[in-house]
Every structure is written in C-alpha cells, then in structure tokens.
C-alpha positions as CSV (number, residue, x, y, z in Angstrom):
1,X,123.7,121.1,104.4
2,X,126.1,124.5,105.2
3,X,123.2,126.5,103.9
4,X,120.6,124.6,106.2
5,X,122.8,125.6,109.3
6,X,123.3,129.4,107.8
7,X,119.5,130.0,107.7
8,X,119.1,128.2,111.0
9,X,121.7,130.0,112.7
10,X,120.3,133.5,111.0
11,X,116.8,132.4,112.8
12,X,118.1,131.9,115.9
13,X,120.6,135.2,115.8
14,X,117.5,137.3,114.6
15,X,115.1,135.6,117.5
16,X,118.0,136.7,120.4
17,X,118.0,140.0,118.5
18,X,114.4,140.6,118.6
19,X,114.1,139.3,122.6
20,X,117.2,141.5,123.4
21,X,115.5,144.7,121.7
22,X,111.9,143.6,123.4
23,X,113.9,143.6,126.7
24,X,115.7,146.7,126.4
25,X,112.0,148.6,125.2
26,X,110.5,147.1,128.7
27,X,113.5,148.4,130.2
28,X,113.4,151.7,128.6
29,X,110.0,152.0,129.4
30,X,110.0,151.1,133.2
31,X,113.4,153.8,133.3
32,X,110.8,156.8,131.8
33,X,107.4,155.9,134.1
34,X,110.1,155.4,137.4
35,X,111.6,159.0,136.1
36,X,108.2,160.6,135.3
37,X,106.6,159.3,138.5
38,X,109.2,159.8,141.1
39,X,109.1,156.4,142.0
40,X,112.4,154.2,143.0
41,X,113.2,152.2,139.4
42,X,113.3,149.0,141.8
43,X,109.7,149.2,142.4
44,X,108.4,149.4,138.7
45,X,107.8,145.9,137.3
46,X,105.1,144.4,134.8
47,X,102.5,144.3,137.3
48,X,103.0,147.7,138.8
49,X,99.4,149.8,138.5
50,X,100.2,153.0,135.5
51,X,97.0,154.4,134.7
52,X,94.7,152.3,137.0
53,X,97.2,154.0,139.7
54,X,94.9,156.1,141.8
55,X,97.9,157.7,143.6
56,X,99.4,158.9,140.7
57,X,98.1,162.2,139.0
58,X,96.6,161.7,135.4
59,X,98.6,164.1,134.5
60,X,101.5,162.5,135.7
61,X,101.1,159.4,133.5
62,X,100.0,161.4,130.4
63,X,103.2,163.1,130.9
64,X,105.3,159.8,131.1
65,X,103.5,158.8,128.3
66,X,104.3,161.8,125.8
67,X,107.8,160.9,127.0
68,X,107.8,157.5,126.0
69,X,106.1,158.5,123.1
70,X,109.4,160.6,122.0
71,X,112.1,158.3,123.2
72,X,110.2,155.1,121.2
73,X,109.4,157.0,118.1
74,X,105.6,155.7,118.6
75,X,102.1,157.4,118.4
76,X,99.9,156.5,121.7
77,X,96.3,157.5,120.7
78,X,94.8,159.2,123.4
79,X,91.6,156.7,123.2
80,X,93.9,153.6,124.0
81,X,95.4,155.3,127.1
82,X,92.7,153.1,129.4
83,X,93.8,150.1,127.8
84,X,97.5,151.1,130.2
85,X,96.8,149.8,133.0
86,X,100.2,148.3,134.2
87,X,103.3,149.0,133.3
88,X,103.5,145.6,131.6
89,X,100.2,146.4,129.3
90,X,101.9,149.3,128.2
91,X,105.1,147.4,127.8
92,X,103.5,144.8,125.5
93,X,101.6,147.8,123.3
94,X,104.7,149.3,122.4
95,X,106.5,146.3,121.3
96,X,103.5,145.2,119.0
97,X,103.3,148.7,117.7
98,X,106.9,148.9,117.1
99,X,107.1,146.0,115.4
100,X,103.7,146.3,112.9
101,X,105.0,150.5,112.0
102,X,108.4,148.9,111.2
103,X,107.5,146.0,108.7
C-alpha cells in the first residue's frame, strides 16, 4: 500500500513539474517575441498573430525566432516557420519538440 501512494505521488509531482516547465517555456517565449517585436509583454498572448502578423517585418519574427531558438536549445527548420502563426502555435511546437529531443 506505502509503495502504491509513492508511485502515485511521484505521478502527480512529475505531472505539476512538467505543467510548471510547459508554463514557464510559454512564458519564456511570449518575454523573447514582446522583446524582439517591441511590443508591451501585456499584449502577447496565445492568440496574438506572429508570422501571420502583417505589421510585423519578416525579419523581425525570423529574428525572434533565432532568439528563441538559442534560449530553448531547439532547432526551428526554416520550412515549418508558416506553420507560426500565433504565438500560441509556436508555443505548442516548442514544448512537443522539447519534449521528443529530450526522451
């Protein structure tokens, strides 16, 4: 029975672990595109537009993402770099890549 609640309370601490660490990548990653793109950090969220942005320069978001590309220790192919259409596309590409280089 004490070794039932071990691994159960091992799942559960390594479950808050991984959804702490997913929040401080979206975090991290909405800190570099509000940096990058000179906008307020307030006003980046999920849904705000990255590379479907037509205000914003392409250079300006290939920028931002050589930068994220450095602080997450992650290779963005240039190919996939129309799949970034909001921040929170880009959000959820880096988590799953993160987590399939690290296993």
């Amino acid at each position: 029975m004490i070794i039932l609640y071990r691994l159960y309370f091992y799942k559960i601490k390594s479950m808050g672990a991984q959804m702490v660490k997913k929040a401080n990548t979206s975090q991290t990653i909405k800190a570099i595109i509000a940096k990058e793109c000179g906008m307020p950090i307030k006003q980046v969220t999920n849904s705000t537009l990255f590379m479907a942005n037509k205000d914003l320069p392409y250079f300006v978001c290939v920028d931002a993402l050589y930068t994220l590309e450095h602080r997450c220790n992650i290779k963005l192919p240039e190919s996939d770099y129309e799949q970034y259409n909001t921040v929170g596309d880009l959000a959820h590409y880096i988590v799953k890549h993160q987590k399939s280089q690290s296993k």
